[in-house]
Steps between C-alpha positions, in 0.01 A plus 500: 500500500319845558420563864118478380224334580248470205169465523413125443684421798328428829660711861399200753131547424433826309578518111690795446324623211188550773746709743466812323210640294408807265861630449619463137840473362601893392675558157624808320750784676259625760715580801347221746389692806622328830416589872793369766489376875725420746510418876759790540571869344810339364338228375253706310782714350708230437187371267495850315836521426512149317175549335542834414854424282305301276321733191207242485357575835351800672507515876163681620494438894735335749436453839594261816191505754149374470280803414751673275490184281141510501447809412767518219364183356144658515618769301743405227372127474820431334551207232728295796530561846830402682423431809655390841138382642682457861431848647434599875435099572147508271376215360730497168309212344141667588653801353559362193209362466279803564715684188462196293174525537469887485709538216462245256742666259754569691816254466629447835870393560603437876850619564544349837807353716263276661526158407396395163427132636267627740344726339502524117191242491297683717577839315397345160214329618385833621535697184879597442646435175837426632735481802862634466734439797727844597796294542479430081694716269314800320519322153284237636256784675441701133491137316206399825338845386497409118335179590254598680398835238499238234179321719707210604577385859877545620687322780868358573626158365466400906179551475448338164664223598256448848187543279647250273574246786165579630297471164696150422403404863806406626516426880862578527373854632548600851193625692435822452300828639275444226223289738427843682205704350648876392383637846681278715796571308443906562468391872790262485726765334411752768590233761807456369584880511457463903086682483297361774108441491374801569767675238407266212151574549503864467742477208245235345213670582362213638369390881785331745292192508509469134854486506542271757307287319690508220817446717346181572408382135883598420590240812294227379639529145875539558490298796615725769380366856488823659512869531881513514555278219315697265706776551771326460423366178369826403892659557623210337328450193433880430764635705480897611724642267317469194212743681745730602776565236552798382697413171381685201 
């Protein structure tokens, strides 16, 4: 079984075939024009180097912060953007999103070593095409970039699997992160990294008492009593190293 979701299957809620709009399957020998990001310089040049052995794809832009990805994808609006969405603590779901929405066309394929079971949903409900985990062997990242340049969705056999268990309803399925709007997660994530209030608001762009508020619908819903707690489950769940690796 291909690690492939097609599109008469259902991810929780969201058919897939709904996720992504306006970008066609390509055919013919056209070199398939590809812009790369990565939450480090090594991880960008790692990218290049694995993209760029292959004849059927044309790097036009790398980059590993914020604006530089911007402003390459601005430019080149490539046929499929690999992206690590997790730069400088933004918003990586709201990110994606805003391309998605942006750039219709554009295929996007997160590359990420954050965790698929947190996040892979939330990245394909926003508008990515596909979520391929950096720990996964480069085979499986140029098959995950096939799939998703042929206009279907790709995504591990985990993954699979949980939609699967989820579509078929099966209560067997622990509780999850899945209860907290995309917002609370950015907020949770940031607690987890160790940012205090004021921190997370300027990185959110958003007003201290907005995030405490959020800070208390994340209590409520995970059932933390307190303050403490919630960091606590924060570092456990998420854990720090994921935010701050440096692995390419």
């Amino acid at each position: 079984m291909r690690n492939l979701f097609w599109g008469s299957h259902f991810f929780g809620c969201v058919r897939l075939a709904n996720v992504k709009k306006g970008a066609p399957a390509r055919t013919g020998k056209e070199q398939c024009r590809v812009v790369a990001v990565g939450d480090t310089i090594i991880g960008e040049q790692g990218l290049v180097a694995i993209i760029g052995r292959d004849a059927r794809y044309r790097v036009c832009g790398a980059a590993h912060t914020f604006e530089e990805a911007n402003n390459l994808i601005q430019q080149h609006r490539p046929d499929v953007l690999l992206i690590e969405p997790f730069l400088e603590n933004r918003d990586a779901i709201r990110w994606i999103h805003d391309l998605a929405a942006e750039f219709p066309r554009i295929r996007i394929l997160v590359v990420s070593r954050q965790s698929e079971r947190t996040y892979a949903e939330r990245a394909l409900r926003a508008g990515a095409s596909g979520y391929w985990m950096k720990n996964s062997s480069v085979a499986e990242l140029m098959f995950a970039i096939e799939t998703v340049l042929a206009g279907e969705i790709y995504a591990s056999r985990a993954i699979t699997g949980l939609a699967m268990h989820k579509f078929a309803g099966s209560r067997d399925l622990p509780p999850g992160l899945d209860v907290l709007s995309n917002r609370e997660m950015a907020v949770f994530s940031l607690i987890a990294a160790g940012h205090g209030t004021g921190q997370i608001a300027r990185e959110l762009g958003i007003s201290r008492k907005t995030v405490e508020s959020h800070c208390e619908h994340i209590k409520l819903k995970l059932g933390y009593p307190d303050a403490k707690a919630l960091h606590s489950g924060a570092r456990e769940l998420l854990g720090t190293s994921e935010r701050s690796a440096t692995n390419p």
